[in-house]
LOSE-241686 format. One record per atom (N, C-alpha, C): x, z, y; residue in one letter. Coordinates in steps of 0.05 Angstrom, whole numbers, plus 5000, padded with zeros to 4 digits. Layout:
<gudos>
XZYa...
</gudos>
This chain:
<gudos>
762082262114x759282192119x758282332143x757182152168x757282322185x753482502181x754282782197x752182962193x749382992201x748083132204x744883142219x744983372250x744483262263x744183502289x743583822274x742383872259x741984092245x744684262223x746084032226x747584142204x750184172231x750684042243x753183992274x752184272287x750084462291x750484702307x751484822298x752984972322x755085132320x754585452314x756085612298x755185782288x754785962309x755586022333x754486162355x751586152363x750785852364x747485852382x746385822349x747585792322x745885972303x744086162306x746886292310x747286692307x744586792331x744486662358x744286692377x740486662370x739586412354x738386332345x735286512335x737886572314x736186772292x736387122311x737887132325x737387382335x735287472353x734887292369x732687192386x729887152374x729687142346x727587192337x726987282307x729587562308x729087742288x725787862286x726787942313x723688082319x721188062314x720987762322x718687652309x718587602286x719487672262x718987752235x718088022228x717288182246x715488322238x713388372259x712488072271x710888122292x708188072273x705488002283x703087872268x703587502269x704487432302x705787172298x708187052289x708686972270x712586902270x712886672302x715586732304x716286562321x716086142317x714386072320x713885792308x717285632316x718985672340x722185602331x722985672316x722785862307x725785942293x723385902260x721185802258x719985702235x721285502230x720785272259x721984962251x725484982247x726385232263x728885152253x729885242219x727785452208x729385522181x727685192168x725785052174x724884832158x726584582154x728284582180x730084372193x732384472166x733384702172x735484822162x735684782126x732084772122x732684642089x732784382088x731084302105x731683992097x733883862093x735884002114x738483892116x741184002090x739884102080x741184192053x740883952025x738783862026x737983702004x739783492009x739383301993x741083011978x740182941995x741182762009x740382602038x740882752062x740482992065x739683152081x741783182111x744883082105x746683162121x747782792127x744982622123x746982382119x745082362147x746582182166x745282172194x744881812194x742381692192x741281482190x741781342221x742181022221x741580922241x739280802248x738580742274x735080712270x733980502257x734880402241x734180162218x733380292203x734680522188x734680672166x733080862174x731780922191x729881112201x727580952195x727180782211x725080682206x724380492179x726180492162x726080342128x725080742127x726280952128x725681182115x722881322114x721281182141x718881242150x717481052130x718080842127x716080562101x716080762076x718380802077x719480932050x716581192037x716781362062x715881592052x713481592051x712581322069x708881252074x707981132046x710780932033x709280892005x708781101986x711181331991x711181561966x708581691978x707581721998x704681912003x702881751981x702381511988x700681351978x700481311948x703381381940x704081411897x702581721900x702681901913x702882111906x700382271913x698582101920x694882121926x693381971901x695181811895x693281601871x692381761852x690381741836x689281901820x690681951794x691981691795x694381681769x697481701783x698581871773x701781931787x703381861772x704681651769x707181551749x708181761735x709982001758x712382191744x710682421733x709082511736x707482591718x706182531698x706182311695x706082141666x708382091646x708182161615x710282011607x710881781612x712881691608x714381411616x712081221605x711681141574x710980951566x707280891577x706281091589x704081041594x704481011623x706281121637x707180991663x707780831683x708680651658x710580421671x708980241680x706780091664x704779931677x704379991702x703580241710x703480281738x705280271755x707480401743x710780391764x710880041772x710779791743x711379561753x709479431770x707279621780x705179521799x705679551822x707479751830x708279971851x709679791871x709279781890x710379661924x712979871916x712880161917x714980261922x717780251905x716580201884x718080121858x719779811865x717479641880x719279381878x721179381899x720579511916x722479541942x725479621927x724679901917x727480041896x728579771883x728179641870x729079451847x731079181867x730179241895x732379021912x734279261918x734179511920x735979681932x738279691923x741379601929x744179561915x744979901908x744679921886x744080261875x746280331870x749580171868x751980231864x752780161834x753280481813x753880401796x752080531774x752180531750x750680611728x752680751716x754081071711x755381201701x753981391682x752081331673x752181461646x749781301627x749981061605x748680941604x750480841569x749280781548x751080801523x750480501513x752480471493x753480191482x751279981472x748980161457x747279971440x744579991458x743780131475x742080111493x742780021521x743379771519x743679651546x740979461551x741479241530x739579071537x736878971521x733978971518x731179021516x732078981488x730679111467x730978981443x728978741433x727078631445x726078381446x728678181435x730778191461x732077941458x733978021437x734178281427x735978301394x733978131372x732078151374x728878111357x729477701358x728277631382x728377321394x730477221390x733277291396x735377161398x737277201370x737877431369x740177591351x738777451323x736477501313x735377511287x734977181285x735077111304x734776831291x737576641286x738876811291x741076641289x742476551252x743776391249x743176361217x745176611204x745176621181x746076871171x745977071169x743377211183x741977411186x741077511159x741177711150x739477921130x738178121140x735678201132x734778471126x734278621100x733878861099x733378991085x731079171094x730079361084x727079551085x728079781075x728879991084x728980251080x727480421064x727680661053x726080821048x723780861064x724980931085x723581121102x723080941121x722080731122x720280551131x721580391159x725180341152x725480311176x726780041170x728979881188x730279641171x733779731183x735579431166x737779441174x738079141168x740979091185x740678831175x744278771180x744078531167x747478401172x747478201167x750178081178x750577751181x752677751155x752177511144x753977531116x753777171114x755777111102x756276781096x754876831063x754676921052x753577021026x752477241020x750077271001x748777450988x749977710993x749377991009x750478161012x750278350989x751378540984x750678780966x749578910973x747679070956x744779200957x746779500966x745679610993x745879940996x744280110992x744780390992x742880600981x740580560994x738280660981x735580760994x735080441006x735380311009x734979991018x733779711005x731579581008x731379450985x733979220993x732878950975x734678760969x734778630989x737178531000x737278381028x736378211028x734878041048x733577831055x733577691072x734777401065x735277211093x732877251112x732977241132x730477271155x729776951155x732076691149x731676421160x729476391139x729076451112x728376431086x726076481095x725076771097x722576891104x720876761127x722976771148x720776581175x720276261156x720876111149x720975811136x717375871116x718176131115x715376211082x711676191097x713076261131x709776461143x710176201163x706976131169x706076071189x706876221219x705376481212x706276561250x708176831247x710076841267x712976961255x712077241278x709977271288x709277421310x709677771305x708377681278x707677941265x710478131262x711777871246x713678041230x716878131258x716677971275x717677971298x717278261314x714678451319x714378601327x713778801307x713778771284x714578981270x718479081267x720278861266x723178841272x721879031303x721978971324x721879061352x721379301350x719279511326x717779651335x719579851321x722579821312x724379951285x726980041303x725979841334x729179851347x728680051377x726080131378x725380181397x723780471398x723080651419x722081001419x718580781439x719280621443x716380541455x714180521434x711980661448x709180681433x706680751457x704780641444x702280661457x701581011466x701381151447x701481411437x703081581432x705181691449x707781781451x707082101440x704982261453x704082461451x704582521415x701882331407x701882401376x704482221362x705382021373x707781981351x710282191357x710682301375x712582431375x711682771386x710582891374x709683151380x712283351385x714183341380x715783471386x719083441386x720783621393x723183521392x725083411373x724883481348x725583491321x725483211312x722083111316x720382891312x721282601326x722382621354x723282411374x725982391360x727382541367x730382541361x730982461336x730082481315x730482321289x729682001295x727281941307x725981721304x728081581331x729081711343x731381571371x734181571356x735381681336x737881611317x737781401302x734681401288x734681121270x734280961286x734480801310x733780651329x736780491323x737980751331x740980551332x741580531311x741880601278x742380571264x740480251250x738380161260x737580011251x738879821273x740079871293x741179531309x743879601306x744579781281x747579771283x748279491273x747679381248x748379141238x748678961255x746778901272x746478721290x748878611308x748678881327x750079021346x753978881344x754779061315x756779011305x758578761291x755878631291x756978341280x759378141304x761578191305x762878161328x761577841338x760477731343x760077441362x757277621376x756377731361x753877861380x754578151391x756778211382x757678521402x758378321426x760878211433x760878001457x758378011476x757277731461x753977761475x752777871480x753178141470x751278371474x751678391499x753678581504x755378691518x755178491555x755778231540x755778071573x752578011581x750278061556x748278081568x747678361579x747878641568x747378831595x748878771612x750778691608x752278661644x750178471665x749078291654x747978041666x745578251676x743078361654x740678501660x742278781694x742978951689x744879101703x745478931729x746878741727x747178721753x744778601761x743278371749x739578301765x739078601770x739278811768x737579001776x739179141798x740779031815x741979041838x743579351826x745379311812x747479551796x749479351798x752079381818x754579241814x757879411803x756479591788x758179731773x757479871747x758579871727x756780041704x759180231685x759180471678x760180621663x758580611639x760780551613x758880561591x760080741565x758280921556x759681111536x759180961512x760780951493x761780781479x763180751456x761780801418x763080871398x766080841397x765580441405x767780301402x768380281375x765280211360x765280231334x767279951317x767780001293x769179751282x766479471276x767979391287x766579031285x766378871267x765278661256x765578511227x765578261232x766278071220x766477791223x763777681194x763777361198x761577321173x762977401157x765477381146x766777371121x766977611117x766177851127x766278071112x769478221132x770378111139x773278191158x772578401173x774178701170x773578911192x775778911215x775078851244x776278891264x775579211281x778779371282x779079541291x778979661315x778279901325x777779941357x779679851373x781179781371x783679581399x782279401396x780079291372x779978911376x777478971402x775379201399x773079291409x774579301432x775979431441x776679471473x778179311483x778679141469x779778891480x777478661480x775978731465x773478591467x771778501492x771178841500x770578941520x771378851545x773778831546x775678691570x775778431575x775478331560x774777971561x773077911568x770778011551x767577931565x767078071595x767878321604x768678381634x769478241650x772478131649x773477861662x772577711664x770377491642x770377281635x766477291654x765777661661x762477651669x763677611696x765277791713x766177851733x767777551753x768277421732x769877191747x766576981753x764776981732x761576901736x760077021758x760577201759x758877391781x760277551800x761077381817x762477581844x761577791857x758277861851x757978051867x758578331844x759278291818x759478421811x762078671809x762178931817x764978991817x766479091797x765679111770x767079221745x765579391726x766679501705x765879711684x767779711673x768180051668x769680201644x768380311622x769280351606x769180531573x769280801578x767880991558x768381211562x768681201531x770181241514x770081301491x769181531481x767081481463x765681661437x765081701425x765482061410x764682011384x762582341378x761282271354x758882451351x760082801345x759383011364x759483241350x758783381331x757983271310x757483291283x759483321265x761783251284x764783171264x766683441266x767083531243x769083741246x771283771271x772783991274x775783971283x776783821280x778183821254x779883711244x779083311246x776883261250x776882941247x776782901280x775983031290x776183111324x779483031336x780583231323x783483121321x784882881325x783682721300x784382481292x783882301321x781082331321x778882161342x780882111360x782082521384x783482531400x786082261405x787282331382x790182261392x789581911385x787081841373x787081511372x786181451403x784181581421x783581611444x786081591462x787781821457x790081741473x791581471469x792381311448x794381101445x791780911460x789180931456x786680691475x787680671497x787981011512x787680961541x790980971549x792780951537x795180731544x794880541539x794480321519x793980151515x791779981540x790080141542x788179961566x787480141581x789280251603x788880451624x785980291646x786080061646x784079961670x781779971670x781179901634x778579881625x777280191617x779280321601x777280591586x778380781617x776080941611x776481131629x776281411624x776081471596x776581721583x773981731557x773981981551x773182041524x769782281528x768282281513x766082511505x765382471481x763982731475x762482791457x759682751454x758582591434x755682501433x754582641418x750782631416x749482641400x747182871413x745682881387x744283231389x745183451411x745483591420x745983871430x745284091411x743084121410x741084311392x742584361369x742484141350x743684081323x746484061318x747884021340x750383901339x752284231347x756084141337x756684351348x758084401378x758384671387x758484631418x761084621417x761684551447x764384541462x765984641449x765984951463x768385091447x768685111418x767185041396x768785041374x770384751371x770484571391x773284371387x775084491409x775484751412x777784831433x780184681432x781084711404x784184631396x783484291400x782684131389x783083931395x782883821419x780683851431x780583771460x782483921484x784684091476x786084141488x789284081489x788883881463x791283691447x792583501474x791283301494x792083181505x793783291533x792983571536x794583781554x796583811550x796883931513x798883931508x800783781499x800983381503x801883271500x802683171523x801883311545x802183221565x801482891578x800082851574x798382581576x795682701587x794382481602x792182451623x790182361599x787682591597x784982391575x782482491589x782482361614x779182491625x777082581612x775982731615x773782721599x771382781616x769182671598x766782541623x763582671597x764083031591x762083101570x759583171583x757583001553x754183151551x754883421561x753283521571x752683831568x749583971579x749384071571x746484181580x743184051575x744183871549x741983701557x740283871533x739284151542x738284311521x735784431538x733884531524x732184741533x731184961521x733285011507x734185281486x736085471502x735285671508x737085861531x738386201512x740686201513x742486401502x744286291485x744186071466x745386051444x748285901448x749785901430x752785821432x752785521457x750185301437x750085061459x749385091485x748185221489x747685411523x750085381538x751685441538x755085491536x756485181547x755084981537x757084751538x757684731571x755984701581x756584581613x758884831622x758585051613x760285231630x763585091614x763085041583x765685021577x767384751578x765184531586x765884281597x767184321624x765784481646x767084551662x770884651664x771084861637x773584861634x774984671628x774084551617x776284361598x776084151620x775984191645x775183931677x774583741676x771883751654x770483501658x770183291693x770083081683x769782961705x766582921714x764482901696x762582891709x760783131681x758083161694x756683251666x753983171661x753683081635x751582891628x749583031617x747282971632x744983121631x744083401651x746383551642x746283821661x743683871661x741283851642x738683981646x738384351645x740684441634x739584691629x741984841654x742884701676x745084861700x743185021717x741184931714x739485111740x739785411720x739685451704x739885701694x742785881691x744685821695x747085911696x748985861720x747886111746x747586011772x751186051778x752686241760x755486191758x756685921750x755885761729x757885511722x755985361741x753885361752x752885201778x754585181798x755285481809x756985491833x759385361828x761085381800x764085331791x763185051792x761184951785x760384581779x760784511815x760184611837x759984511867x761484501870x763584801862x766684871879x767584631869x768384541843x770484381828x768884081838x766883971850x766483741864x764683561834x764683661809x763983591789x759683521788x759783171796x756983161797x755683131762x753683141773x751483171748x749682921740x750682821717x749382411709x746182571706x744282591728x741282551721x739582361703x738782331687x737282201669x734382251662x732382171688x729882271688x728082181660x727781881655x725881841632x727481891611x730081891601x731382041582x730382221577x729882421593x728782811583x726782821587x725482541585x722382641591x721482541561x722182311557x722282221539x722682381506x725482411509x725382601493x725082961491x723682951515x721583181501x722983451522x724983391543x725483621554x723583791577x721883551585x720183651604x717883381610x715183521615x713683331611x712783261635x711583351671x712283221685x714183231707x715483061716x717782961719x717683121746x715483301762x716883421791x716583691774x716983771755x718283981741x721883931726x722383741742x725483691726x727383981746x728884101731x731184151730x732284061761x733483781765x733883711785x732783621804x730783791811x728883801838x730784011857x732384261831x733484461842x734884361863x736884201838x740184111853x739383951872x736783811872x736083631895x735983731922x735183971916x734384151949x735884211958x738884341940x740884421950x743484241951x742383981950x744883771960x747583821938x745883901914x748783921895x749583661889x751283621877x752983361877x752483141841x750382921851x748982861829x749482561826x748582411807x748082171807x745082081784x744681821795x742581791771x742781511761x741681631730x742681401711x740881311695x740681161669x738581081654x738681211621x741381141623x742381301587x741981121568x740081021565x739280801535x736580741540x736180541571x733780461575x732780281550x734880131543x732679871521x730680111504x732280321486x731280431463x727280641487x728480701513x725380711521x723980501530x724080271528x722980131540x723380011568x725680111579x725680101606x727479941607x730179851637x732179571644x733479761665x735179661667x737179681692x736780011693x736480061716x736980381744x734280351743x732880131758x730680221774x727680351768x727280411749x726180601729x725980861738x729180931735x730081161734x730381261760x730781091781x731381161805x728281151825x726681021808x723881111820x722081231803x723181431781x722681751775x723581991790x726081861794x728682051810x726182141838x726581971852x725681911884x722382051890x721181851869x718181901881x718282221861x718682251833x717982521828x719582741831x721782711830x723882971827x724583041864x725282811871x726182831901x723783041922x720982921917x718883091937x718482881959x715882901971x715482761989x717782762019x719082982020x720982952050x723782792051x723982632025x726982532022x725982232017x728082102031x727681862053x729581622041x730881422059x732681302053x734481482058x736281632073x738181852068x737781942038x737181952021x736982081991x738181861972x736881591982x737381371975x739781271970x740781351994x743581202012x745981442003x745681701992x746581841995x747481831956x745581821938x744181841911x747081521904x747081361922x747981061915x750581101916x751981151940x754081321944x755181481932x753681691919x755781781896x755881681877x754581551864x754881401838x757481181845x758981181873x761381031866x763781371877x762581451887x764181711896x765081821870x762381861856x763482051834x764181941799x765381681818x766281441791x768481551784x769581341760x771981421746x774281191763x773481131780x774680841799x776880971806x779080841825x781780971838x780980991862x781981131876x781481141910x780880941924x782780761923x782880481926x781180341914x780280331888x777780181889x775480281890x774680461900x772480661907x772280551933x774280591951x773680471985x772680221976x774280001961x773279771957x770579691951x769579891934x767279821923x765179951950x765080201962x763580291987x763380082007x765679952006x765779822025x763679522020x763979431996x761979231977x758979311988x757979611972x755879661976x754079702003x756179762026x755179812048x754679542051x755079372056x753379032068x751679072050x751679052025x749979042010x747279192025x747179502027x745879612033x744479502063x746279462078x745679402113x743679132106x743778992085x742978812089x740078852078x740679012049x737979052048x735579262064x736979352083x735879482100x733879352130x736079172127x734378892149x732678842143x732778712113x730578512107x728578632084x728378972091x725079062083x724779242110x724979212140x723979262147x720879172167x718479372179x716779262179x716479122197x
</gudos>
């Protein structure tokens, strides 16, 4: 990537630089050069900062930063807002719509059941015939496809055709957005429904647990699946990494299909989106499973992980650990297992959560340093690295970027406005990042562009341009699980892509 005049001087007329106006650091005037040069000298550190624009991209960078003045005077500021009271305004935003044509690369950290709006689970999925629900205890639903009367499960009332119920009511509106309102963390009043961390995070587990039925019914896992691809790529994303139970699947008749049928699943509807959509360039699997689970079932998980990723080297692209942080257990107590595929001598990437905590000392504190050991390939979340300026530095040396997930942690509760993120740090200092969405449907949100105009207008700061842009896009295929060869392939994709959309927004 070529550099910035600031970053190309040579360490002599540095040296030469700063010596020439030591002095004036303890004069009454500072030397106003050697001001602009230590100002020059940060800029050129940040994300963007060393990428040298051509004057297309200069002048898109100048539109760019004139709309972020203009977000960032308004009386109402998006990233300082939670998401859900936000967005109205973000989808109002010039700057926002510009983002949403921008070819953003790929989506590498983004999970199975939150791809696409749960509206169309609600509209589409539930109406299909064979549908059941049930009503929870605890005020939530579940549902499944069955050719017959299912059996009653715990804490659940008696299942209920949905075809039955809609046939009974006049207007189906009601009961339609009450289903919607079971699958989803969106609310008017985020503040008081979710006061704290404890409070979101329960009410964001039953989310998926109530579209597991759905989800899993294999003719709508398919569908699912080729509809985020379809939403994803409209949102100018021509690549997507997806972490991924690879839970077992069901047929009407009650038939359970096993994780080979799932990742072969997976592979079909990929082929079958990709041969539909040429501009599209692919997605892999990351297989996973919840840290809740002992060693010993850890184990198991492992070595089924390994026979996956022989079985379908193209498609999966390695393995993590999901869930909680807080609640869940850390890294190193699965030492032995996750160090099983070393000692089998077999290749099992791994691509772990870590840091997505804001609890400082305790064993989970720990993960990003010990993900680091175990050579993670990327690390998801990394909210709590700015505090552990050792596995920070070991995270640069080892080239290991960081999946950013702005309305994710805002959302649930890690930080409330968004130019207080964590990665404002790594932003300044050009650490090596990407940004992602995580499980837009369950916030309310689609695609990247959400996330990447939280990223930009709040976390980035007013001095980062299209270079941040161009730079932010770029690694998300840089710091893919792709091969060399299809990494050039795909840069090479995105650059027209980019050139082009660079033409045609400027003024």
């Amino acid at each position: 990537m070529p550099v910035s005049p600031v970053e190309g001087t040579s360490m002599a007329t540095k040296l030469l630089l700063v010596l020439s106006c030591w002095a004036a650091l303890g004069s009454a005037m500072p030397d106003p050069n050697y001001r602009e040069y230590l100002i020059k000298t940060e800029k050129s550190q940040q994300t963007g900062g060393r990428v040298l624009l051509t004057n297309a991209e200069e002048q898109l960078s100048e539109v760019l930063q004139k709309m972020k003045q203009e977000e960032m005077e308004s009386s109402e500021f998006p990233p300082a807002m939670h998401f859900f009271k936000a967005k109205p305004l973000i989808n109002h935003s010039s700057l926002f719509n510009l983002l949403r044509k921008m070819p953003k690369g790929g989506a590498l950290h983004v999970h199975d059941f939150a791809l696409v709006d749960v509206e169309w689970l609600v509209k589409n999925v539930t109406y299909r015939q064979h549908c059941y629900v049930c009503f929870t205890d605890d005020q939530s639903v579940r549902f499944i496809f069955s050719s017959h009367q299912p059996k009653p499960i715990p804490h659940c009332s008696e299942w209920i055709l949905l075809e039955t119920v809609r046939a009974k009511i006049d207007n189906t509106t009601d009961l339609d957005n009450g289903l919607i309102s079971n699958l989803t963390l969106y609310t008017d009043n985020p503040e008081a429904a979710y006061p704290n961390q404890d409070v979101v995070w329960k009410r964001f587990e039953e989310t998926f647990l109530a579209a597991w039925g759905l989800v899993t019914y294999a003719p709508v896992f398919k569908d699912y699946f080729f509809e985020g691809l379809k939403r994803f790529n409209a949102d100018n994303v021509m690549y997507l990494e997806l972490r991924a139970l690879l839970p077992q699947t069901y047929e009407l008749n009650g038939t359970i299909n096993d994780r080979f049928w799932t990742l072969r699943a997976y592979q079909e509807v990929l082929t079958q989106f990709v041969a539909e959509h040429s501009d599209f360039f692919g997605a892999r699997v990351i297989f996973t499973a919840n840290r809740g689970i002992n060693a010993s079932q850890l184990k198991e998980v492992i070595e089924e992980a390994v026979k996956l990723q022989r079985e379908f080297p193209e498609i999966m692209a390695g393995f993590d650990l999901v869930g909680r942080e807080d609640t869940g257990r850390p890294l190193w107590y699965f030492k032995e297992p996750l160090s099983l595929p070393e000692q089998l001598g077999v290749s099992l990437p791994y691509f772990f959560h870590a840091g997505e905590t804001d609890t400082q000392g305790t064993d989970v504190d720990q993960n990003i340093l010990d993900a680091l050991l175990f050579n993670t390939s990327r690390i998801g979340h990394g909210f709590a690295l700015v505090r552990h300026p050792t596995t920070k530095a070991l995270s640069r040396k080892m080239g290991v970027a960081v999946e950013v997930c702005p309305i994710s942690n805002q959302v649930l509760k890690l930080v409330s406005d968004l130019r207080d993120h964590p990665a404002a740090v790594l932003m300044s200092e050009g650490h090596p990042l990407v940004i992602s969405s995580d499980d837009p449907a369950i916030f309310g949100a689609s695609g990247l562009s959400y996330d990447f105009y939280e990223a930009f207008v709040g976390i980035a700061g007013l001095t980062s341009g299209a270079g941040t842009l161009k730079e932010l896009a770029i690694n998300s295929i840089r710091y893919s699980s792709l091969s060399p060869q299809q990494k050039e392939e795909a840069l090479s994709i995105w650059q027209k892509k980019w050139d082009k959309f660079v033409v045609e927004n400027l003024p």
